[in-house]
N, C-alpha and C positions, 0 to 999 in steps of 0.2 A: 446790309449784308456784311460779315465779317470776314476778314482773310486769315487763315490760316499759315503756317509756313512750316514743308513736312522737308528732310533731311531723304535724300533718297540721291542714289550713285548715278554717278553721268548716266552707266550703262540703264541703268532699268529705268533711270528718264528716258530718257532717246528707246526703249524698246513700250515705256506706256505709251507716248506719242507716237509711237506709229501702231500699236494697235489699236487707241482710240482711233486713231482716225481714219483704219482700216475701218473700224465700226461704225463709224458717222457722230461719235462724240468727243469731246475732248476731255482732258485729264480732268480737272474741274467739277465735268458732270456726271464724271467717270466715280470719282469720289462723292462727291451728294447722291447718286442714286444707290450705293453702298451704304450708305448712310442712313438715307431714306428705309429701306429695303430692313436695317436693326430697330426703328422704330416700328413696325409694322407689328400687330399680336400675332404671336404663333400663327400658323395654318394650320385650318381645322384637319382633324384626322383621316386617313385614305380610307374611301367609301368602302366598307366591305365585298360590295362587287368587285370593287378595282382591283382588291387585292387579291381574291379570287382566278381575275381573269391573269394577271399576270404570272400564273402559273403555282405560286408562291404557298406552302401546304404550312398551314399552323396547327401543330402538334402536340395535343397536352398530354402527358401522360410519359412512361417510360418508352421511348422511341427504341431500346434494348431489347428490353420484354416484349413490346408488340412485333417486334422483328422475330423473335424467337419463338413469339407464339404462332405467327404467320408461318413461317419455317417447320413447325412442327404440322399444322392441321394439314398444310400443303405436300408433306410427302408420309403423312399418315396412312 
């Protein structure tokens, strides 16, 4: 295992040491699972249902003109 040595201020020492350790990890692993985490491939793409269910409207087309043509049939 190699060490590294990172440059970082009292303050944001003292405030990653206590939120790893609020977390149940330390600085250390705090960094390798960062690390780990940029080696990883892409994740694959959000399931079309997902994105579906989340509310989320994909819209091809001029989003203008269908608003104006909605706007027109509807008080035709």
């Amino acid at each position: 295992m190699s060490t590294l040595t990172i440059p970082i201020s009292d303050e944001n020492l003292s405030f990653l040491q206590d939120w790893t350790k609020e977390n149940g990890m330390t600085p250390e692993s705090f960094f390798a699972a960062h690390v780990d985490s940029l080696r990883r491939p892409k994740r694959s793409p959000i399931h079309p249902d997902v994105i579906r269910a989340t509310g989320v409207i994909q819209f091809e087309g001029d989003p203008r003109e269908a608003y104006l043509d909605h706007m027109e049939k509807k008080h035709a």
